[in-house]
C-alpha positions in Angstrom: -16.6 43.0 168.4 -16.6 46.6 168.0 -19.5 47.6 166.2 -21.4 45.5 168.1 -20.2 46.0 171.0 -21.4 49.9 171.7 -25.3 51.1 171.5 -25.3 53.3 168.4 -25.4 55.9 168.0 -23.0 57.3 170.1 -22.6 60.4 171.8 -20.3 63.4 170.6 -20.5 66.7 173.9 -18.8 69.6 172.6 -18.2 72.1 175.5 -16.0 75.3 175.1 -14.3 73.9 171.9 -13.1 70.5 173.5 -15.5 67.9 172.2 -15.8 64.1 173.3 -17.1 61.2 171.8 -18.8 58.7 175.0 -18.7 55.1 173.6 -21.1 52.6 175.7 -20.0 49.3 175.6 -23.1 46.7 175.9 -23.2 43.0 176.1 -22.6 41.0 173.0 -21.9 37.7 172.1 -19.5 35.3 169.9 -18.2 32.6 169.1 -14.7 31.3 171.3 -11.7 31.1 168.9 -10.4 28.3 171.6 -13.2 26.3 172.3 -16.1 27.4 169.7 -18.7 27.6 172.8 -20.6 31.1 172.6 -19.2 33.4 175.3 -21.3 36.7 176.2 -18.6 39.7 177.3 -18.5 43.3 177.4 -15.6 45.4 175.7 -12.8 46.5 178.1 -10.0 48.0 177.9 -10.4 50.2 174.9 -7.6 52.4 173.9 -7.8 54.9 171.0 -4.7 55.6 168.4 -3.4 59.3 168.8 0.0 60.6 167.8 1.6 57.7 166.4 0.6 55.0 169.7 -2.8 53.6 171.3 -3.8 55.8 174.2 -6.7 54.6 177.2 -9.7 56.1 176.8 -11.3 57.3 179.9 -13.7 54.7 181.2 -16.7 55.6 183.9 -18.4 52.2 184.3 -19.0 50.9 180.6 -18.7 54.2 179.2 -15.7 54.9 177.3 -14.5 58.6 176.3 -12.4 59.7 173.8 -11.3 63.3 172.6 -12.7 64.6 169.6 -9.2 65.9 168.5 -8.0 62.1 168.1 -10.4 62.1 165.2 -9.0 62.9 161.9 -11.9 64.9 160.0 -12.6 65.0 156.0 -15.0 67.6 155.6 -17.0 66.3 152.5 -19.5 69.3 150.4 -20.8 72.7 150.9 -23.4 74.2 152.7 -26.4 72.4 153.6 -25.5 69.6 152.0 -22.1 69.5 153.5 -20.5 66.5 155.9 -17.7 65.9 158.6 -16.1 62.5 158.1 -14.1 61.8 161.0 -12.3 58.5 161.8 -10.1 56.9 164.2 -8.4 53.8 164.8 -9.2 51.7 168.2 -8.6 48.8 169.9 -10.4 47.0 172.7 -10.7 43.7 174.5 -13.6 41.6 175.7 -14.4 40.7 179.6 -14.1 37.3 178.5 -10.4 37.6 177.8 -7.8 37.1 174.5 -8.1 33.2 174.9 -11.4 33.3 173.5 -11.6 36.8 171.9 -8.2 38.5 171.0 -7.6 42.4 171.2 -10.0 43.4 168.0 -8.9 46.4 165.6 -11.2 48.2 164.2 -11.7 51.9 161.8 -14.1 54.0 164.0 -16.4 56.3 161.8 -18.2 58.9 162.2 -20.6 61.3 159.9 -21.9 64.7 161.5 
C-alpha cells in the first residue's frame, strides 16, 4: 500500500531551516485479505515513527506532512557526487478499512 499509494516523487519545502516532506496519497487498488474482491481506497491515517512511538502526520485533504527532522540522514560521498540518504518508518491505513487492508508498515526512503 505505501509506495503505491503516494504520487512520486514527493515533495520536500525547506523554509528557515525547518524542512517538510508533503506525501499525497492517490487512489490505488488491492486485493481484500477477507473476501479476495478488489477494493480501490485511499491511505488514511498515516502516522510517522519519531522518538521511540508513531506520531500523526499532519493531513490537509489527501496530503500528508511530515517533519524533515523525523528523517534519520546517512550522508553517502563527497562533493558533487555526494548523497543524503534519509529514512523513516511509517504506518498508514486504507479508506477501505483493516478488514480488507490492515495498518501496512513500511521503510520510507529518500535520496536528495
Amino acid at each position: 500500500m505505501a509506495n503505491e499509494g503516494f504520487e512520486h516523487p514527493c515533495v520536500l519545502n525547506v523554509e528557515d531551516g525547518v524542512g517538510e516532506l508533503q506525501l499525497h496519497a492517490i487512489p490505488m487498488g488491492a486485493k481484500s485479505r477477507m473476501t479476495g474482491d478488489f477494493m480501490k481506497g485511499k491511505v488514511t491515517n498515516l502516522q510517522y515513527f519519531e522518538s521511540g512511538r508513531f506520531v500523526s502526520a499532519e493531513s490537509n485533504g489527501h496530503v500528508y506532512s511530515i517533519l524533515a527532522a523525523a528523517l534519520s540522514f546517512v550522508n553517502i560521498g563527497k562533493g558533487i557526487g555526494q548523497v543524503l540518504h534519509g529514512t523513516v518508518g511509517l504506518q498508514m491505513d486504507c479508506s477501505v478499512g483493516i478488514i480488507h487492508m490492515p495498518t501496512s508498515k513500511a521503510m520510507f526512503t529518500i535520496l536528495i
